[in-house]
C-alpha distance (Angstrom), angle and dihedral (degrees) to the residues before:
residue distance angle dihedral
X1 . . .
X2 3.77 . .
X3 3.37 115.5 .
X4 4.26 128.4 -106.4
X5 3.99 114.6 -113.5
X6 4.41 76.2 -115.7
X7 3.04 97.5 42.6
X8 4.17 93.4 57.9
X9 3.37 84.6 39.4
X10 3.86 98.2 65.6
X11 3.67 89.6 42.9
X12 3.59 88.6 54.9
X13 3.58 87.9 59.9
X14 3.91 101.0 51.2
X15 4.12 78.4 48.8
X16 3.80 85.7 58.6
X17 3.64 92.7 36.9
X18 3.68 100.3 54.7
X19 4.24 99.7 38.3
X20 3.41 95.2 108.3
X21 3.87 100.5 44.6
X22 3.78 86.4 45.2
X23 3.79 92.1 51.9
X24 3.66 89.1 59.0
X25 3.38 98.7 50.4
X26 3.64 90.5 52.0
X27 3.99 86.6 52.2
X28 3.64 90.2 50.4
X29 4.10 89.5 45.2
X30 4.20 87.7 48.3
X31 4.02 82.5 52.6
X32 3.59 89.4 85.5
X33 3.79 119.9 85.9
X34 3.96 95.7 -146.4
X35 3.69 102.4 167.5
X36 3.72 123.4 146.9
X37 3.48 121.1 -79.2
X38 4.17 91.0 23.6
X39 3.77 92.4 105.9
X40 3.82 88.4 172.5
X41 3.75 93.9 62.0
X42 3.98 96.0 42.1
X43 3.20 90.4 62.1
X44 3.45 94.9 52.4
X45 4.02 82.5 52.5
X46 3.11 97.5 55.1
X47 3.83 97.3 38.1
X48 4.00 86.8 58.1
X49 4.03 85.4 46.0
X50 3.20 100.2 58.4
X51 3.81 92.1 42.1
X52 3.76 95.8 54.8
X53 3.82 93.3 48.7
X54 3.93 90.4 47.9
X55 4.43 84.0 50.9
X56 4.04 79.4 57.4
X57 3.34 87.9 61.7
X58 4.15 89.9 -120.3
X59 4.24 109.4 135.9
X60 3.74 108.1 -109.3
X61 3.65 130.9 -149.0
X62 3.72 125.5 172.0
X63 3.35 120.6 -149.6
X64 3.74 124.2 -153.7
X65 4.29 136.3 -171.4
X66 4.00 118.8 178.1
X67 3.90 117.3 -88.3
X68 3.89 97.4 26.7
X69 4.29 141.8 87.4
X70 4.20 107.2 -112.1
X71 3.43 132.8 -83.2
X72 3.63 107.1 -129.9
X73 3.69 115.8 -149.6
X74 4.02 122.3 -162.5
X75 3.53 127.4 172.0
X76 3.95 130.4 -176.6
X77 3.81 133.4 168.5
X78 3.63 128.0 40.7
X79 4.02 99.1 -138.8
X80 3.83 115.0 143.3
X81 4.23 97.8 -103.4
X82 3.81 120.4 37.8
X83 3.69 126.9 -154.2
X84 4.32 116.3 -151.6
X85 3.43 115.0 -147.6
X86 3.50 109.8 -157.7
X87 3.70 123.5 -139.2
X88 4.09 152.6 150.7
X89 3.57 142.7 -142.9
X90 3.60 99.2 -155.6
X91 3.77 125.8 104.3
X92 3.62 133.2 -144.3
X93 4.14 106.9 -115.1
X94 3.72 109.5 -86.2
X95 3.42 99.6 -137.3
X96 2.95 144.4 156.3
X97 3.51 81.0 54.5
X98 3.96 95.4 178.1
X99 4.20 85.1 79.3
X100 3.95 92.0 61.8
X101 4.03 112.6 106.3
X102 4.53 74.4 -153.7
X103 3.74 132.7 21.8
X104 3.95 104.9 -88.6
X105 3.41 95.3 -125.0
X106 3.75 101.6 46.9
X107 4.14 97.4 64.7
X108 3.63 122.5 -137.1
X109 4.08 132.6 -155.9
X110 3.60 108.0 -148.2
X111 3.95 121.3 158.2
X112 3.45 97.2 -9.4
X113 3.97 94.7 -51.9
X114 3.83 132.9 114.6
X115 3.98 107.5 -136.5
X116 3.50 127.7 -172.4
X117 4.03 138.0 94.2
X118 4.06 105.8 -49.2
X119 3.68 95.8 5.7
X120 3.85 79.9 138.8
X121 3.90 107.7 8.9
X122 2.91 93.4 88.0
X123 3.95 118.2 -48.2
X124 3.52 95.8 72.1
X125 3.61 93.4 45.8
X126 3.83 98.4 48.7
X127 3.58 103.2 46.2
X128 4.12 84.9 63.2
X129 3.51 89.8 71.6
X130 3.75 96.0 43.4
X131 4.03 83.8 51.8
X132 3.52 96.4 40.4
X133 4.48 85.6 59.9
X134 3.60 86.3 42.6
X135 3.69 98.1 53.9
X136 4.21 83.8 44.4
X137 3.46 94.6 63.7
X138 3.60 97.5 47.9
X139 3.36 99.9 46.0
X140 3.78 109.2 32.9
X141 3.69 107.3 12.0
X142 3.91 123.8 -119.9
X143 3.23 135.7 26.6
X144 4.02 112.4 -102.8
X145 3.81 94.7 -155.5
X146 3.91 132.2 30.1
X147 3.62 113.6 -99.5
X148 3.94 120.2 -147.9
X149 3.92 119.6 -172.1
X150 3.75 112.2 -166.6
X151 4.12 102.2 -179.3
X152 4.05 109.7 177.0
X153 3.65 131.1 -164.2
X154 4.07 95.2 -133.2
X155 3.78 115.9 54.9
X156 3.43 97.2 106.4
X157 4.38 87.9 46.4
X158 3.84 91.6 51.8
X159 4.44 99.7 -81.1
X160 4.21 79.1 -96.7
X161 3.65 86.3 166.8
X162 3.88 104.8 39.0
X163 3.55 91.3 88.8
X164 4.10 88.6 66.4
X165 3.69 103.3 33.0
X166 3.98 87.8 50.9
X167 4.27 81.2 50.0
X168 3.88 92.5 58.0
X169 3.61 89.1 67.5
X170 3.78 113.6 22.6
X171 3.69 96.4 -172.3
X172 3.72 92.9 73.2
X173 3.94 91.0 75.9
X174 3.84 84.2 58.2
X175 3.78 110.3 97.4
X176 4.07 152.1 129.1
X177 3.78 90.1 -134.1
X178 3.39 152.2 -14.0
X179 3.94 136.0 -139.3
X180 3.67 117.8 -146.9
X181 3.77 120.3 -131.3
X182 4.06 103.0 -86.2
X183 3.71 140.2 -24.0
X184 4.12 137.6 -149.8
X185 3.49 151.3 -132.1
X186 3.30 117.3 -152.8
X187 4.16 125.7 -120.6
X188 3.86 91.8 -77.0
X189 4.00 88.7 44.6
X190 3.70 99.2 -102.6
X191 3.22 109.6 160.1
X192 4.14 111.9 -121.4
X193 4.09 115.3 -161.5
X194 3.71 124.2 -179.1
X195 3.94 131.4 176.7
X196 4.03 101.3 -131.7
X197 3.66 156.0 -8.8
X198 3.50 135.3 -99.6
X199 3.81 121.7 -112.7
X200 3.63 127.2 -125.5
X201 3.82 155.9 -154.8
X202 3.92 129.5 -148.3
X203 3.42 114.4 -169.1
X204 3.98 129.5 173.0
X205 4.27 120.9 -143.3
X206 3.55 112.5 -156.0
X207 4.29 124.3 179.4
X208 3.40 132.5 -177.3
X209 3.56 128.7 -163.0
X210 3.32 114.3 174.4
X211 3.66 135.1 8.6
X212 4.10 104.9 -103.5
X213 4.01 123.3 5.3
X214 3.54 116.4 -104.7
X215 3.84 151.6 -147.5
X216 3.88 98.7 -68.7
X217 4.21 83.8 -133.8
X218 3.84 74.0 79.4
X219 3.78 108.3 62.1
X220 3.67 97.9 95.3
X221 3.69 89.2 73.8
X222 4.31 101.3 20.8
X223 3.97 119.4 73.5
X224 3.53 106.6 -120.0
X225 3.96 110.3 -141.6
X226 3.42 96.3 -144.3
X227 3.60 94.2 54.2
X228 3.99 82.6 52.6
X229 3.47 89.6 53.2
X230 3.26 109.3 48.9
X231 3.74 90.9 46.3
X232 3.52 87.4 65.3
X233 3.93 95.6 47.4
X234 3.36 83.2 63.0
X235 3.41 107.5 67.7
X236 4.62 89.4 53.1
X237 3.49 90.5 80.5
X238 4.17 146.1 32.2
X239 3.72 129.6 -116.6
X240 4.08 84.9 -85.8
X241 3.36 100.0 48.1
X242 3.46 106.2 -97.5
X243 3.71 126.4 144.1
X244 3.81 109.6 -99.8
X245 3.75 103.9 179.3
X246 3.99 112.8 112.9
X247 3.72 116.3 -122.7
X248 3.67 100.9 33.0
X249 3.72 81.5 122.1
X250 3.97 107.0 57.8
X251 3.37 113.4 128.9
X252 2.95 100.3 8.7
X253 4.46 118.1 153.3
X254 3.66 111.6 -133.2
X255 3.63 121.4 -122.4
X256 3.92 123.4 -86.7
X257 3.19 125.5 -124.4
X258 3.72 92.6 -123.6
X259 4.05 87.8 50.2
X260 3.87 92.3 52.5
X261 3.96 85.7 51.0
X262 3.33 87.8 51.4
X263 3.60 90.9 59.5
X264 3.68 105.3 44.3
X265 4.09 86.0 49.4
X266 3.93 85.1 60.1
X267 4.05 123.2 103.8
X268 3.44 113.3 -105.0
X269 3.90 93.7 -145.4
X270 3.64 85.7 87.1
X271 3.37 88.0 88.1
X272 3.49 97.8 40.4
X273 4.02 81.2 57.7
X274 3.89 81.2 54.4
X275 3.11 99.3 56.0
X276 3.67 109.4 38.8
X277 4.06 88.3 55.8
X278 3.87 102.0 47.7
X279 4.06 88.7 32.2
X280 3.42 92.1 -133.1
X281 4.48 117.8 150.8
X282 3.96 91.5 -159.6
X283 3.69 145.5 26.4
X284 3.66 124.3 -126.0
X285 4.07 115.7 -75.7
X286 4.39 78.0 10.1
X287 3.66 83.9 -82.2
X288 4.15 109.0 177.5
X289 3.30 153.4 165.3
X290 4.15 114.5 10.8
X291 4.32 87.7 -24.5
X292 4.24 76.7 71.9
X293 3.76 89.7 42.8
X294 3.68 96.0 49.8
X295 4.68 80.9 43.5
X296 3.18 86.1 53.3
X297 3.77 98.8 57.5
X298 3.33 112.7 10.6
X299 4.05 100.0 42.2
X300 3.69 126.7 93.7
X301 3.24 107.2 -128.9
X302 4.21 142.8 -138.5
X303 4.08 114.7 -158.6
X304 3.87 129.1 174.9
X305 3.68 96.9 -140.7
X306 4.26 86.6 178.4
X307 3.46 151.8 -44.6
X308 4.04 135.1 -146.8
X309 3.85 142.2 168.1
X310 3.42 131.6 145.6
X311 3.82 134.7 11.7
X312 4.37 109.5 -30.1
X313 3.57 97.7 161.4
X314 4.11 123.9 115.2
X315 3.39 94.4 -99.7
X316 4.01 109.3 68.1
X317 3.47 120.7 -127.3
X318 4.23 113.3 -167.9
X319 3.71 94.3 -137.0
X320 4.05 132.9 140.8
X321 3.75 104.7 -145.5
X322 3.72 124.8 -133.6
X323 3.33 91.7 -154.2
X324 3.96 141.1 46.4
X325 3.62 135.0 178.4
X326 3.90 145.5 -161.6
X327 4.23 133.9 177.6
X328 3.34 115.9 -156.4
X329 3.87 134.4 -177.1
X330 3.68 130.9 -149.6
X331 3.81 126.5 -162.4
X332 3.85 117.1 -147.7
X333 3.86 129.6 -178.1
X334 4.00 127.2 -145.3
X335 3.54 122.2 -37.6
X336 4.25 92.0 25.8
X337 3.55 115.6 128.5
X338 3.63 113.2 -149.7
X339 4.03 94.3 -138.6
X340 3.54 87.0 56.4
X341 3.95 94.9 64.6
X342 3.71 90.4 49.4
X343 3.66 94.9 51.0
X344 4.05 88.5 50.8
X345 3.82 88.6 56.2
X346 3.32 94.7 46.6
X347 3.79 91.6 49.3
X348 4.12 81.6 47.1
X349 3.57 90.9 58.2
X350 3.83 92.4 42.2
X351 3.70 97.1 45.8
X352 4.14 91.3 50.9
X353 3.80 94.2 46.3
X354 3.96 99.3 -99.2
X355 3.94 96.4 121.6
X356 4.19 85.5 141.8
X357 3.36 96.5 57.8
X358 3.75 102.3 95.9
X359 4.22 128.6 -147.4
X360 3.92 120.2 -132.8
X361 4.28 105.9 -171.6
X362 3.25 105.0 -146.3
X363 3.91 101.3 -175.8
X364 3.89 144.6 -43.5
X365 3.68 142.2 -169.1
X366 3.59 125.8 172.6
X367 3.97 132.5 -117.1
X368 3.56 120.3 -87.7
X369 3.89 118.4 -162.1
X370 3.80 134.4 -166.3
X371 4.36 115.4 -160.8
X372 3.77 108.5 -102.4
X373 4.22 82.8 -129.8
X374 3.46 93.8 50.8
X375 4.18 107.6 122.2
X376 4.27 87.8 -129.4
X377 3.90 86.2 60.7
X378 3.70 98.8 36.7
X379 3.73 86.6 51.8
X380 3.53 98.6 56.0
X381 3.74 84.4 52.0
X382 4.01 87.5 55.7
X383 3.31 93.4 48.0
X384 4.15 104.6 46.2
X385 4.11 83.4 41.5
X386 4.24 88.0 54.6
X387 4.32 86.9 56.2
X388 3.42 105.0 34.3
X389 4.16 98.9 33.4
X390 3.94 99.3 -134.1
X391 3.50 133.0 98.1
X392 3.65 111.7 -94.6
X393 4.03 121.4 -121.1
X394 3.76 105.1 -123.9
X395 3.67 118.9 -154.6
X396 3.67 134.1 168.2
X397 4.33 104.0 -121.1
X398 3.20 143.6 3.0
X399 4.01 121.8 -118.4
X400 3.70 94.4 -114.9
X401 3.53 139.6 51.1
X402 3.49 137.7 -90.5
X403 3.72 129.6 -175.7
X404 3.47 94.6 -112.4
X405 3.47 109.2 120.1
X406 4.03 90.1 62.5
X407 4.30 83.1 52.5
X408 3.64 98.6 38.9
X409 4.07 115.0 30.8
X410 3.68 108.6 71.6
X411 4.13 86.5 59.3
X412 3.56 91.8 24.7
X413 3.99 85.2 -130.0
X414 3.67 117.0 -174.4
X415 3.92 121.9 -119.0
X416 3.33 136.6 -173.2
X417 4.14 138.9 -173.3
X418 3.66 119.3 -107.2
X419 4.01 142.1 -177.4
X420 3.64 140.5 33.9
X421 3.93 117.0 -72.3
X422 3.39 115.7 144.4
X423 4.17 140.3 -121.2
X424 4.31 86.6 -126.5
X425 4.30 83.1 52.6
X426 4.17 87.3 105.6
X427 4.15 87.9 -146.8
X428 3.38 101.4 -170.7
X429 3.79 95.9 11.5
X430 3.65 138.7 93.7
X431 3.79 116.1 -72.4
X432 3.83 93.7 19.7
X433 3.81 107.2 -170.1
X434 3.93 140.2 171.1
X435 4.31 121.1 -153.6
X436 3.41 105.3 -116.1
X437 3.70 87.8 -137.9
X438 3.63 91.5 58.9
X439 4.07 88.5 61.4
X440 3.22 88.2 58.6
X441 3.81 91.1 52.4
X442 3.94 90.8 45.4
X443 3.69 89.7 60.3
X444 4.20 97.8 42.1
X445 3.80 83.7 58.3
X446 3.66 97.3 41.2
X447 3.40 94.8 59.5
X448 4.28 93.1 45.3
X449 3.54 85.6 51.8
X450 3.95 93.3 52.3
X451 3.87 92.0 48.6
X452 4.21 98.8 41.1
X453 4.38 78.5 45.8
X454 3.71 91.5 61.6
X455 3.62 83.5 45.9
X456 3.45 113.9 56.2
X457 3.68 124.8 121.7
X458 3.72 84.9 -124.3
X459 3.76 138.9 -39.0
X460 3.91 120.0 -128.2
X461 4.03 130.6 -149.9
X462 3.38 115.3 -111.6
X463 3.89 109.6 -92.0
């Protein structure tokens, strides 16, 4: 059913009406210190997932395989197509935690902003679409389409275990659509809508040189690994920055013509917004204006995530390291295979005479896209452009990844992005915040999206 112009209305109002109360139980929710590897306080996520769903009203099961956090399963509604929106309650680490104006895990209102560790990523974007059913109900009634939350303990670790807990009950996989984990507006609240994610690869490089470290009086005679190493990092990119090791490419789908329209119909103050947040007066290789855009998404991509050996604490320690280390991610689009980008830096390493520097994989998932014309996209647009009152920027993926290939492929279900985080959120940074207006958004255009869903003429798989 779509919605009556009073009928929005009124749930506009219990929106408005329950803000505040909602804020707090987001603060209370951002309490939790779920990073990866804290398998005290993912538990405690998930516990306090699966109780808020089951305060919805939506039946809860959590599902469970050895060696990872839950996956908490909710479902609510009992319309004839159901949408998935995909989300986690795991937190990148907070750290370094010296660079917060307020301990991450004790969250702060300042300005009109929630800040703390997964304010936006994801907490503050899930709990929208929890409100968004909640203000549904008690505004218009029932649900016109069956609402499945799948919220995972891994998304920020890789989803290594999604793959599993999705196998325990098949039936999950099955669905009309399927709502990736959050969606923007840009700096003059413009709302920004995309159909994917792109995949990646983490990898780790590890040398050793020598079988102990040593005084540092000794280098002129000892290797020092992260010498080694850092020779070798040298030769993955050009003197601009650019990624310079072969293959990168390899399997890669070219562009559509409907995705490159997409693009060139796309604001350009994007990266305006880009620049005015990381301060930065010009792009790698002096990319611009839609040849960044079409970077940006279409582009394979080569980061230094870090790099350590030796002694880097306050106190110096004159030692030459036998040992040096770097992790590195790669984002890939459709048709990528994640083995294939290891292989190419391995044949990198090879080819440049670094055959002892070994490779760690870390993790991989591949890209999964949605068609900028497809109707699920197009009415997210519709529905963020009904709140917010300005045509929304529709693009084809988001820069990062999502784990929506593992959700999506089998039925080759269509997702889209959808709500109102911002490019000044910091996700994964220090003081990492969400507007408390913008909730309120998220939820306005959750629930227009749920009643122009059960609408649609029809929905179509993916091609």
């Amino acid at each position: 059913m779509t919605a009556t112009d009073d009928q929005l209305a009124a749930l506009d109002r219990v929106v408005a009406e329950r803000l505040d109360g909602w804020t707090h139980e987001l603060i209370e929710f951002l309490a939790i210190p779920s990073e990866g590897g804290d398998a005290v306080a993912l538990r405690a996520a998930a516990d306090w997932t699966a109780a808020r769903l089951r305060r919805l009203g939506a039946s809860v099961e959590v599902l469970e395989v050895d060696g990872a956090p839950p996956l908490v399963v909710g479902e609510i509604g009992d319309g004839p197509r159901t949408v998935t929106a995909v989300q986690h309650y795991d937190n990148q680490p907070a750290s370094p935690l010296e660079l917060w104006t307020t301990p991450p895990y004790e969250p702060a209102v300042r300005d009109g902003r929630v800040y703390a560790r997964g304010a936006t990523d994801n907490k503050g974007e899930f709990l929208p679409r929890v409100w968004a059913v909640e203000a549904w109900l008690a505004a218009i009634g029932p649900l016109p389409c069956r609402v499945r939350y799948l919220v995972e303990g891994q998304e920020e670790t890789g989803s290594g275990a999604l793959d599993a807990l999705l196998g325990l009950r098949p039936g999950l996989r099955e669905a009309d659509a399927a709502l990736i984990e959050g969606g923007g507006l840009d700096f003059e609240g413009r709302p920004q809508v995309v159909g994917g994610g792109k995949g990646i690869v983490v990898l780790d490089l590890r040398v050793r040189t020598m079988a102990h470290d040593a005084h540092s009086s000794l280098t002129v005679v000892l290797p020092n690994a992260g010498h080694r190493l850092i020779a070798a990092l040298a030769t993955f990119w050009d003197a601009d920055g650019r990624p310079a090791v072969a293959g990168l490419a390899a399997g890669k789908r070219a562009p559509t013509d409907d995705q490159l329209a997409a693009i060139r119909s796309m604001d350009l103050s994007t990266l305006d917004d880009i620049r005015q947040d990381w301060q930065v007066s010009r792009f790698v290789g002096g990319l611009d204006g839609y040849d960044a855009l079409e970077a940006l998404t279409f582009q394979t991509t080569l980061n230094l995530q870090g790099l350590w050996a030796g002694h880097t604490e306050a106190t110096p320690k004159t030692v030459t390291p036998a040992e040096a280390n770097a992790r590195l991610d790669i984002r890939i689009v459709p048709d990528q295979d994640p083995s294939a980008m290891i292989a190419a830096v391995r044949r990198h390493l090879d080819d440049h005479g670094f055959g002892d520097v070994e490779i760690i994989p870390r993790e991989g998932e591949p890209a999964w896209w949605t068609p900028p014309s497809h109707p699920l996209v197009r009415l997210a647009a519709r529905a963020s452009e009904d709140v917010v009152g300005m045509p929304a920027s529709v693009g084809v993926s988001m820069a990062g990844t999502v784990p929506m290939f593992q959700v999506c492929a089998a039925n080759r279900v269509p997702a889209t992005t959808l709500g109102a985080a911002r490019d000044d959120c910091r996700a994964h940074a220090p003081d990492e915040n969400i507007r408390i207006d913008d909730l309120g958004i998220a939820t306005r255009i959750t629930a227009r999206f749920l009643g122009g869903f059960a609408a649609l003429p029809e929905v179509p798989r993916v091609p």
